[in-house]
N, C-alpha and C positions, 0 to 999 in steps of 0.2 A: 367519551372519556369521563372520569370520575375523578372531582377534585378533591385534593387533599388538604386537609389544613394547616394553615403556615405556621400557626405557635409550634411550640412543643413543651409537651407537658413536662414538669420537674418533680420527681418524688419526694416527700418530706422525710418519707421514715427513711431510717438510718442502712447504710449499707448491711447488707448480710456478709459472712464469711466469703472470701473467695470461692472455698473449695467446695461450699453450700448451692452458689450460683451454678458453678462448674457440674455439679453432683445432679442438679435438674435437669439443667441442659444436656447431658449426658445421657440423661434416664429418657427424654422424649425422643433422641436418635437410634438409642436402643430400641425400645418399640417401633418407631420408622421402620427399623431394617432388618428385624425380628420378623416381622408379617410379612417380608418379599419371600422368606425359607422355610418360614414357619407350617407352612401349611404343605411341603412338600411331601412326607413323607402321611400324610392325611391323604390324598390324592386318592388310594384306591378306594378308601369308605366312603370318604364324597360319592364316589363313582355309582359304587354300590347303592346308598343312601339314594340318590337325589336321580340317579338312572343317565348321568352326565357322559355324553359322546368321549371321544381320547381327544379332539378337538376341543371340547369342554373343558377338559380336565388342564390344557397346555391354557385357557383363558382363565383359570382362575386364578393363575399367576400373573397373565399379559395385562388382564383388566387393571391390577392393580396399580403394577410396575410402569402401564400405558398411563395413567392416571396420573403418576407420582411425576414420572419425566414429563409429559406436557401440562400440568401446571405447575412446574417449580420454578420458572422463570416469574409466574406470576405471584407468587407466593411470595419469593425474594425480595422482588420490588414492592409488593404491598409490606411487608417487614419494616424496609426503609421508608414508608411513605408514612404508612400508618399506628408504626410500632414494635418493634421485634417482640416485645413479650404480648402483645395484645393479639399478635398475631399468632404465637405460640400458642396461648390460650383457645385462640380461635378453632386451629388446626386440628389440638389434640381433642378438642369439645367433638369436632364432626366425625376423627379417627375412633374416639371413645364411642360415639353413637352407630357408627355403621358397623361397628365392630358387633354392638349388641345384634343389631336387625342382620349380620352373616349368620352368626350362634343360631338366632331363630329361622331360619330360610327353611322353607318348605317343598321349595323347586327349584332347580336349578338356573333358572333366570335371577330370582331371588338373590343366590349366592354372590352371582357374579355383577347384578349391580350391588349387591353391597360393597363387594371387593371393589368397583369401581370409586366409590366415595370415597373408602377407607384410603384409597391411594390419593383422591381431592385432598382430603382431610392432611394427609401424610407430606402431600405438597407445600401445601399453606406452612407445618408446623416444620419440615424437615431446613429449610435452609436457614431459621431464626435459633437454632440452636447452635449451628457453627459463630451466625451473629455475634450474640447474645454472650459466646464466647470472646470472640476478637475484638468484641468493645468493653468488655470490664477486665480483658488481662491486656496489660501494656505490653505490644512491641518486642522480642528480644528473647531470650531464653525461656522465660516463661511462660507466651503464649507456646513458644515451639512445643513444652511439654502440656500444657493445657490443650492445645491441637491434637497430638500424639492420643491422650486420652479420650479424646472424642472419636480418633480414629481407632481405637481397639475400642471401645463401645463397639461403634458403630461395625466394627468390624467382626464384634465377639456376637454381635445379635443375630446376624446373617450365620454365623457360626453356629449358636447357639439351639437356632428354629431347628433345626434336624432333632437335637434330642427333648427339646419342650416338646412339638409337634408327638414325638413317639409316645414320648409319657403320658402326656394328654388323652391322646388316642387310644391307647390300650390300655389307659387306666380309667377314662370315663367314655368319652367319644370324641370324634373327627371336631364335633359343635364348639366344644371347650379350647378347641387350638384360637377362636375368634373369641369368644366369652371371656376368656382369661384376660382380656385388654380391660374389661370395662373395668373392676376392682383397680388392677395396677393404674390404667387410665385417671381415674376420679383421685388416686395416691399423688400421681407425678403433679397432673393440675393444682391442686390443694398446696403441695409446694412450691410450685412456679407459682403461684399466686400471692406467695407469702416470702420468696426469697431472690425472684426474679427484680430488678429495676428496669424500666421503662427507658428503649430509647429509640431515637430515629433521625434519619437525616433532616435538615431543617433547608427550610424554603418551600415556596409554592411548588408543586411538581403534581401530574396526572399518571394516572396509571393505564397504562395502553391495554385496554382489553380487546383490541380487535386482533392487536398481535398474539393476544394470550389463545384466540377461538381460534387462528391459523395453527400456531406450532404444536396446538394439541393437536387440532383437526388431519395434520401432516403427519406426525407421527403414528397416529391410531391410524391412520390409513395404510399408510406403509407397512405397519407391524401386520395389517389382517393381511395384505397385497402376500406377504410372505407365508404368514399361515396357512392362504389357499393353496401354496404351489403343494403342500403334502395331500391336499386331496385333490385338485384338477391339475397340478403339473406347473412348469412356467410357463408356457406357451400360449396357456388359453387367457381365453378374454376375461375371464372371473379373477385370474391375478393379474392378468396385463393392467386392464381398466383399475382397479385400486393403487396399485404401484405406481403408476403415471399420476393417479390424480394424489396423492401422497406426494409424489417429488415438486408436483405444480401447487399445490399448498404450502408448502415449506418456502418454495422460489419468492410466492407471493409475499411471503410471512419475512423473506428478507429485503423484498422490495420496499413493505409495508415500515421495517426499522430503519433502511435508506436514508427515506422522507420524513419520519415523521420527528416533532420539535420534541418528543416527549418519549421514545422506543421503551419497548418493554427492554432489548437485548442491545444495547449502545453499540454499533458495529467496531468502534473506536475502540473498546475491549480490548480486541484483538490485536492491537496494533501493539500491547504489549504485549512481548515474544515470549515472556512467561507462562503468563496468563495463557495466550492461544496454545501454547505446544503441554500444556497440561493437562487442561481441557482434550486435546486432540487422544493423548496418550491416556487419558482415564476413559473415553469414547473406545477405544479400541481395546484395552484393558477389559473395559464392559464385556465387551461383545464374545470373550471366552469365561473370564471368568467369573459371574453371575449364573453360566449355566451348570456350573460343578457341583452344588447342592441337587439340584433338580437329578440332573444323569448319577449322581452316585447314591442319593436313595431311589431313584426305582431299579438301578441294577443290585442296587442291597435285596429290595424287597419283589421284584421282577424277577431275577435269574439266578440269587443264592436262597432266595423263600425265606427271608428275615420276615422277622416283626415289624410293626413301627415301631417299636420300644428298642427291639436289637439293632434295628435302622441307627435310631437316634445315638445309643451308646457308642454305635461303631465310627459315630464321625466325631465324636471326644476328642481325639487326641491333634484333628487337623481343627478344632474350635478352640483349645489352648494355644497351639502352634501361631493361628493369625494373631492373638492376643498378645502374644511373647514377641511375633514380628513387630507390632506395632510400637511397644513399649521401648524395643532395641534401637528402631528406626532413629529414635532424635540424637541418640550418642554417636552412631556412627555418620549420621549428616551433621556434627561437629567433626567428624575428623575426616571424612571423603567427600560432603558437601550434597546436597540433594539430588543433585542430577545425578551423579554415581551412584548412589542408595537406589534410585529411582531403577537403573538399568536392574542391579544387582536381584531386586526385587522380582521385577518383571521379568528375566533369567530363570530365576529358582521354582517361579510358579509352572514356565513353557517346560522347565524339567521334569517337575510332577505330571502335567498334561502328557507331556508325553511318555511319561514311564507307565500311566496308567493307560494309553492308548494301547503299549505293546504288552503289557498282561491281559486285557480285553480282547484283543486281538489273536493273542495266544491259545490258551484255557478257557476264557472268562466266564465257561456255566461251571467251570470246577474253580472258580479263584481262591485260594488263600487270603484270611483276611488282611494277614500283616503285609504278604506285595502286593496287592490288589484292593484294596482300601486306604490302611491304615498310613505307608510310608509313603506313597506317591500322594494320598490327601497332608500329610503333612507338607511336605514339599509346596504343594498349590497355594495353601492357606498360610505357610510361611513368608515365601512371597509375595502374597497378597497384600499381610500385614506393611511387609519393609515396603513394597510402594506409595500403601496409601497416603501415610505420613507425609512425605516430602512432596507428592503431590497434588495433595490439599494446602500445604505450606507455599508451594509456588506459585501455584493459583489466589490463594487470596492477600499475599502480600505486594501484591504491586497494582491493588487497586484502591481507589479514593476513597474513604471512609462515608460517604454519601454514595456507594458504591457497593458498600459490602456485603450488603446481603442479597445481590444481584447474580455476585460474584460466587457465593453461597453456593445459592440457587443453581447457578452456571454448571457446576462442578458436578453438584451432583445428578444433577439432570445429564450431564454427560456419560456419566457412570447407569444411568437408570436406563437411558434411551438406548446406550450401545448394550446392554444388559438384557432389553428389551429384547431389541431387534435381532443381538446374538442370538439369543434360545429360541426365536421364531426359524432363523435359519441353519442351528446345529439340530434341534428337533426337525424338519426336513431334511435333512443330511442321514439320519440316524433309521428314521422311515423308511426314506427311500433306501437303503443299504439291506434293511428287514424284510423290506416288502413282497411277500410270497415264498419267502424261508421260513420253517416251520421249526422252534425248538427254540432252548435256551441259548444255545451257540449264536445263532444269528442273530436274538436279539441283543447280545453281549457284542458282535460287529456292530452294530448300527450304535451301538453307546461308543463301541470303541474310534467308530470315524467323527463323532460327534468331540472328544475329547481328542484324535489328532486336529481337525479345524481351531480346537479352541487353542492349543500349544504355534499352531500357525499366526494366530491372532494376537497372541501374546511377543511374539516374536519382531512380530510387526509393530508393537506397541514400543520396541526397545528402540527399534528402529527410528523409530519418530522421536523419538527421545535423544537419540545420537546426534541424530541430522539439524533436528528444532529445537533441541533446550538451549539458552544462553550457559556458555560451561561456567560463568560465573555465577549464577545460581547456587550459593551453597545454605540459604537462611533455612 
């Protein structure tokens, strides 16, 4: 265990703008979640380039997004132990640098431990910007809209990577979708440095790193347990053996928070019904929709022969649409309350999922763009936005302010890890559906079973929401 120090330090210089602090913190969640999409629509040049397997090509996502959900727990609690903005600093230093050495990768092993760090990196720096948020806006109307903002950030970036990723690519190469961080990178730092204040929970506290080497060590293993079954099946020992010792790592890892005086993950969390059922519902939220960037630019650029440029423009309208959810979300959780919003959300996105299942299923090597892209991506990323909001709101207001950035952490690791795991197992879905049909048709079925799974999962997510939200929830 690693001890922390009990002062805490107090800045002298004078506060910045609110909207200065806000506008930082913003700008490091936007890159976070810019590079989980960003690189989707890069995928075939990688390919080409670097000579990367189609198992290669699904890792250069996993690595990262494996990286980001098992250490954001630790990232959280180092926030609060050590410093939300120092940690900030921290994060986006190693995300700024592995970012350069992905841009230089010369082999594909290369690539994919870059991407691995960039997602370390992304860990450390991703849950001190919600922080960072909830400790300089008080309480009440304001945070709600100051939250709201971080979530269409964060939700315009994941949006956004389809058509950076295009432009980049067909206008210099696949290298620049990673290069492009380090310029913006050394920007954001430079004013987090000068507009961020310092803060952290106070008291002697350790930070549990054994918990931190299980919940990563579980998840990476379960994510690869799954990734095997598209090339050896479930059955065999190559996924069985991963998958079991994944679930037995994780077991440990809540054995290990049980006991110990110091847990990375407080099991006690849970015991507020907000917190767990939000948590539970952004986990299942994950697991469809995270993979709707990846499955709609390779059936852009797989089975109608786009560009990555025509890629990137084609997903415009469902990258404003999350942006517009998001900004809606806090007016209408003043007049229907979050848990409603939450439903309404999670509803509108399983209707895009599945309207975009039955055009895929249909036509989908002839699809049109406006029912087979454009309206049912609106729909997805609509809903996505009206969830995010109130489920980020629910999740961190009913935890202890020597808690928040735990709670951070919590959240979006749930979102990263079911996100994770989703695309490990709608990408098997999609495979298997394909496999041994020759032609654009069947690979447009294996996208199309990949988005019915993910409108099943969303469904599921309402569900959990009906059953497990407090209906008084409306902050």
């Amino acid at each position: 265990m690693l001890e922390t120090p009990v002062d805490t330090p107090i800045s002298r210089r004078a506060a910045a703008p609110l909207w200065l602090v806000v506008a930082a913190a913003c700008a490091g969640q936007f890159l976070v979640v810019l590079d989980v999409s960003v690189v989707n629509v890069a995928l075939p040049s990688m390919r080409a380039d670097l000579g990367l397997s189609a198992t290669g090509l699904q890792w250069v996502v996993n690595a990262y997004s494996i990286a980001f959900a098992g250490f954001m727990l630790l990232g959280g609690r180092a926030g609060d132990l050590f410093g939300r903005k120092r940690m900030f600093l921290v994060g986006l230093g190693l995300f700024t640098l592995a970012s350069l050495g992905g841009g230089l990768a010369q082999e594909g092993w290369q690539l994919l431990a870059a991407r691995a760090v960039q997602g370390l990196g992304a860990a450390v720096l991703a849950p001190s910007t919600l922080t960072i948020l909830t400790s300089a806006v008080p309480e009440g109307a304001a945070r709600v809209r100051a939250i709201a903002t971080w979530s269409a950030v964060g939700a315009g970036g994941g949006a956004a990577g389809g058509l950076v990723g295009g432009v980049l690519t067909d206008g210099l190469s696949w290298r620049w979708v990673l290069l492009v961080n380090v310029p913006v990178g050394v920007l954001v730092f430079a004013a987090a440095l000068r507009w961020i204040s310092e803060s952290r929970a106070s008291g002697a506290r350790r930070l549990d790193v054994p918990g931190a080497v299980l919940v990563t060590g579980g998840i990476a293993t379960l994510a690869y347990g799954i990734v095997q079954t598209e090339v050896e099946g479930w059955t065999a020992a190559a996924t069985l053996v991963p998958l079991a010792a994944g679930l037995a790592l994780i077991a440990a890892f809540l054995g290990v928070e049980a006991r110990s005086k110091a847990p990375l993950m407080p099991l006690k969390l849970f015991r507020v019904r907000s917190v767990s059922a939000a948590n539970a519902t952004m986990f299942v939220c994950g697991m469809g929709l995270f993979a709707m960037w990846f499955f709609m630019t390779l059936y852009a650029q797989n089975v109608l022969g786009y560009t990555p440029l025509e890629a990137g423009l084609a997903l415009i309208p469902s990258s404003v649409s999350v942006v517009v959810g998001s900004k809606v979300a806090p007016r209408l959780m003043r007049v229907l309350g979050a848990r409603t919003v939450t439903v309404i959300g999670v509803l509108t996105a399983a209707a895009g999922f599945a309207w975009q299942w039955r055009m895929l299923a249909g036509d989908g090597a002839h699809g049109a763009y406006v029912t087979s892209i454009m309206l049912p991506g609106i729909l997805m990323m609509l809903g996505a936005g009206l969830a995010g909001t109130p489920l980020a709101s629910l999740a961190t207001s009913g935890a202890e302010p020597g808690d928040a950035g735990l709670v951070a952490g919590l959240i979006n690791t749930s979102r990263t890890m079911g996100g994770s795991l989703g695309l490990a197992v709608l990408s098997t879905v999609a495979t298997a559906r394909t496999a041994g049909r020759p032609g654009a048709q069947a690979v447009a079925e294996g996208y199309a079973l990949a988005f019915l799974w993910g409108a099943v999962f969303l469904v599921l997510a309402a569900l959990v929401v009906l059953v497990w939200m407090p209906r008084a929830a409306r902050d």
